[in-house]
C-alpha positions in Angstrom: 70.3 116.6 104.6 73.9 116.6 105.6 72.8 117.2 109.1 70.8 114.5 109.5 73.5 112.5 107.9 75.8 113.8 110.4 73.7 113.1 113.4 73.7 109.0 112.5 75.5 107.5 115.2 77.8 105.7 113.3 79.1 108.3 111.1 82.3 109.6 112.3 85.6 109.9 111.6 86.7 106.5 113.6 84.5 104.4 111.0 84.8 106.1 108.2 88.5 105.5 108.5 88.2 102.3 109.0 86.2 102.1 106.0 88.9 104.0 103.6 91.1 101.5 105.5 89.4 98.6 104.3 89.1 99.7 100.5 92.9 100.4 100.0 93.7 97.1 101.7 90.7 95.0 99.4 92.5 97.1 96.2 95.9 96.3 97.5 95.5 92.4 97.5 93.1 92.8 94.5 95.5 94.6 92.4 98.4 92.2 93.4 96.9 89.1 92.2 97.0 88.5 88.8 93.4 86.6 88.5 91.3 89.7 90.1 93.7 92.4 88.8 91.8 93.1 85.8 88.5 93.9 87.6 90.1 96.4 90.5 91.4 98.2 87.9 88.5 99.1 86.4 86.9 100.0 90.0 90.1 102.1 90.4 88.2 105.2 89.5 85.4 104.4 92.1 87.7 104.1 94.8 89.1 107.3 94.0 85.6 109.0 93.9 84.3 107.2 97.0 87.5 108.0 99.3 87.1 111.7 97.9 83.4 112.0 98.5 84.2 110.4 102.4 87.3 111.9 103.3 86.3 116.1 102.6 83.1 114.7 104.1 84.5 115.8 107.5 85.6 118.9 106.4 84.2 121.4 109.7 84.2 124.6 107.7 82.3 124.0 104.8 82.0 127.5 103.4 81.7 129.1 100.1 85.6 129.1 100.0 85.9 125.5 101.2 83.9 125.0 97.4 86.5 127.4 95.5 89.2 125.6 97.2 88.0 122.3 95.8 86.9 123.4 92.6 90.6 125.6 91.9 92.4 122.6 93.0 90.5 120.1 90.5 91.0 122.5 87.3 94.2 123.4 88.1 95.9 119.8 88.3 93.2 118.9 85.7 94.1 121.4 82.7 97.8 121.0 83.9 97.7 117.2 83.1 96.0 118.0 80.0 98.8 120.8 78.7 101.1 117.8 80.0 100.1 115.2 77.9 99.2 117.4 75.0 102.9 119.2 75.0 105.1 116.9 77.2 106.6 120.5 77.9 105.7 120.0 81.8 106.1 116.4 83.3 108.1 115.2 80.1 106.3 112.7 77.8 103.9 110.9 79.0 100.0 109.2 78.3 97.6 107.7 79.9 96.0 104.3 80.3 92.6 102.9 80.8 92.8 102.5 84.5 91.5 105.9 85.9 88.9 105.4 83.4 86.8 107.9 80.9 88.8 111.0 79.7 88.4 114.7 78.1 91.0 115.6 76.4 93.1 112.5 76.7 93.1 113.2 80.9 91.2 111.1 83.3 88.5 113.0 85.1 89.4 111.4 88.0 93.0 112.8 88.1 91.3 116.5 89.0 89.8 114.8 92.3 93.4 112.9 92.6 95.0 116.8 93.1 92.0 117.5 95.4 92.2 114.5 97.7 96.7 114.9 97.7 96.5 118.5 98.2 94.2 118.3 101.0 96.0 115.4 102.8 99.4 116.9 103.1 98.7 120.5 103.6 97.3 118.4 107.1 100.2 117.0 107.6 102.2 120.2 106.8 100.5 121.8 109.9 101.8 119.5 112.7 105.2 121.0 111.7 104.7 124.6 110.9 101.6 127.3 109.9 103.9 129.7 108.5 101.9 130.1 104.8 105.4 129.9 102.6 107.0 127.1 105.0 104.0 124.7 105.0 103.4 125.4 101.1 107.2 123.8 101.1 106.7 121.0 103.4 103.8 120.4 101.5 105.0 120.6 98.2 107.8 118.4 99.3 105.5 115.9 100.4 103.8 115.8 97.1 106.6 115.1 95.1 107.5 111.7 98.0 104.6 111.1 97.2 104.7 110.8 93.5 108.1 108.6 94.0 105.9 106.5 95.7 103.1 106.4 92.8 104.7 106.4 90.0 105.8 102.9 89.7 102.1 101.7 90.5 100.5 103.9 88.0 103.3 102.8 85.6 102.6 99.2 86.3 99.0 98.9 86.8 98.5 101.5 83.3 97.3 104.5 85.0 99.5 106.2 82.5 103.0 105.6 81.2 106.2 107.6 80.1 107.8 107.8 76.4 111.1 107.5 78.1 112.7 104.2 80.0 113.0 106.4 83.2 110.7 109.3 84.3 112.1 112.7 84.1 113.7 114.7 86.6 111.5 117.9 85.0 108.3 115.5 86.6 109.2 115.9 89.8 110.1 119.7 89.9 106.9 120.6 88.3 104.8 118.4 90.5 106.9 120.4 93.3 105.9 123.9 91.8 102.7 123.4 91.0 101.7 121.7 93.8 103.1 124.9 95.8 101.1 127.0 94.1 97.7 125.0 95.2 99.4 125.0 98.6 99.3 128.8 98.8 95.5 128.7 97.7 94.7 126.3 99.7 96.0 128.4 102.9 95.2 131.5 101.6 91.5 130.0 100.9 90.8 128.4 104.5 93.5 129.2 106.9 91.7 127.2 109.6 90.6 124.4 107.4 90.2 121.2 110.2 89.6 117.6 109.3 90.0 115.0 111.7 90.2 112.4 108.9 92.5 114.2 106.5 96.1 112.7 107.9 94.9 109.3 108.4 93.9 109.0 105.0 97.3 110.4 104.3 99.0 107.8 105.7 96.4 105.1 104.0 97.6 106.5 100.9 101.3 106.3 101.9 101.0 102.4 102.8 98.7 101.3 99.7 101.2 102.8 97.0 104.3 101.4 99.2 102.6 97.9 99.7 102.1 97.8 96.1 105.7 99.0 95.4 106.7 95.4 96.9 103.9 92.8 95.7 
């Protein structure tokens, strides 16, 4: 089935990144007035589960350890958002709001394909620079936690989740920087030849939605 899919002549890369294009720009202006806000929230949780589903699409080596990489990478930043919520003894105190829609355990489902879709994009990115295993898990890392300067704000104002204190924690950042290191290493480890044509442009989607949004 995938084949065939595959073999449509409009499904490639070029379109389908115009097509992640065009949703982060429709949320973007939908989130930033005040009138429609209400209702792209609530498709917030689509848009992460469409852009998921079209973006790892392209994956070329989709192999029993392609499968592992995803599902490690989902549990992993899923249980550690729920020990972080449930202890505050990893990001610092924080909840979640009703944006990213249903939870388990007080955790957005959707945040597991969040780690998937991050963790994938900038271990991309990572390569142009290096494909040393412990200096692209650093790049990469580091490119998580710009990331998350980015984000937080948005998420913050928009109620994807919120922090007990007045200004996020320093102890957020290191531990998105660890653990995200760690999913680096798997990632490599997992599919040292993993190659997606789409990966980096969706990358830099992300980068301009949440810094568009910083500024609306």
């Amino acid at each position: 089935m995938l084949a065939k899919i595959d073999e449509l002549p409009f499904v490639n890369h070029r379109n389908a990144f115009g097509l992640l294009a065009a949703m982060h720009i429709a949320g973007a202006i939908g989130l930033s007035i005040e009138e429609s806000r209400a209702v792209f929230q609530a498709l917030t949780p689509f848009n992460l589960l469409a852009t998921f589903a079209v973006a790892l699409h392209f994956e070329k080596e989709k192999n029993a350890k392609y499968f592992l990489f995803i599902a490690i990478t989902f549990l992993v930043g899923f249980f550690v958002e729920v020990l972080g919520v449930s202890t505050g003894a990893i990001f610092g105190e924080y909840t979640y709001g009703k944006t990213l829609g249903f939870k388990w355990l007080n955790v957005p489902l959707v945040i597991g394909l969040n780690w998937v879709i991050l963790i994938y994009c900038t271990r991309h990115f990572a390569e142009k620079f290096t494909s040393n295993i412990l200096l692209l898990s650093i790049i990469g890392a580091a490119l998580m936690v710009g990331l998350d300067v980015l984000i937080e704000p948005v998420a913050i104002r928009f109620d994807f989740w919120s922090w007990q204190e007045s200004s996020i924690p320093i102890q957020n950042y290191l531990a998105w920087f660890i653990v995200s290191f760690l999913l680096h290493l798997t990632f490599k480890k997992l599919m040292p030849t993993s190659n997606n044509p789409l990966a980096i442009r969706l990358l830099y989607i992300e980068i301009a939605f949440f810094a568009v949004l910083n500024f609306v």
